[in-house]
C-alpha positions, 0 to 999 in steps of 0.5 A, spaced: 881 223 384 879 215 383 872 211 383 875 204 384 880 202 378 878 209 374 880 214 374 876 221 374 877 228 372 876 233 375 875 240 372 873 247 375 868 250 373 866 256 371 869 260 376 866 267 375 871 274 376 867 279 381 870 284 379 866 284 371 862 278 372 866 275 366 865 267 366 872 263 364 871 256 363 876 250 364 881 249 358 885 254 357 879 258 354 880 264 358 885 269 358 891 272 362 888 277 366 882 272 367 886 267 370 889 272 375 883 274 377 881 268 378 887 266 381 887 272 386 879 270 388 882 264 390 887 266 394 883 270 398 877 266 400 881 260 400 887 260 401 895 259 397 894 252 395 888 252 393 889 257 388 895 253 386 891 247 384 885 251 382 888 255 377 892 249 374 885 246 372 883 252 369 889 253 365 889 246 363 882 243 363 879 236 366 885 231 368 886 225 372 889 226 380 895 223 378 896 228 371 894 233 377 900 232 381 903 231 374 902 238 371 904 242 378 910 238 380 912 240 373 911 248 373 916 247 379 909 247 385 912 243 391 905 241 394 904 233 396 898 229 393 896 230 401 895 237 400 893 237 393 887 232 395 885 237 401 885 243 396 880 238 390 876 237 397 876 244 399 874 246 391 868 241 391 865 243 398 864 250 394 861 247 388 868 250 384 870 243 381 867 237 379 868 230 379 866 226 372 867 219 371 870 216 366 865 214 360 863 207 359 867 203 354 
């Protein structure tokens, strides 16, 4: 997502796994059966796309919309930027990711 010229980062943020009540924060700081769980709790309330977006932030952290689009379209992913900006959007109206602007030089 942009803020005028800016770029932003958007992170998800402490998806928790139902299953065991583990946290996993962005950033590749979970592991591989974390993300599967969060990935399959995404699926399941929110839809395939929204899972494809939302694991991709928790694997690789806070990023631009442009890295966003990046990152998926480099993992073989095949989502538009329209449906990469409807799942972010899906995301943010269920206070699962964030926006952060960038720090003041």
């Amino acid at each position: 997502a942009t803020l005028g010229r800016r770029a932003s980062s958007c992170s998800v943020a402490g998806v928790r796994a139902h299953a065991r009540g583990d946290t996993m924060e962005s950033g590749g700081s979970g592991s591989s059966l974390s993300l599967k769980v969060a990935g399959q709790i995404l699926r399941s309330d929110l839809g395939e796309l929204v899972e494809t977006v939302g694991v991709h932030l928790l694997e690789h952290g806070p990023c631009t919309l442009i890295q966003l689009a990046s990152g998926l379209e480099s993992t073989g992913s095949t989502l538009t930027a329209t449906q990469i900006r409807a799942s972010l959007l899906v995301l943010f109206q269920h206070n699962i990711a964030s926006v952060a602007a960038p720090a003041a030089p």
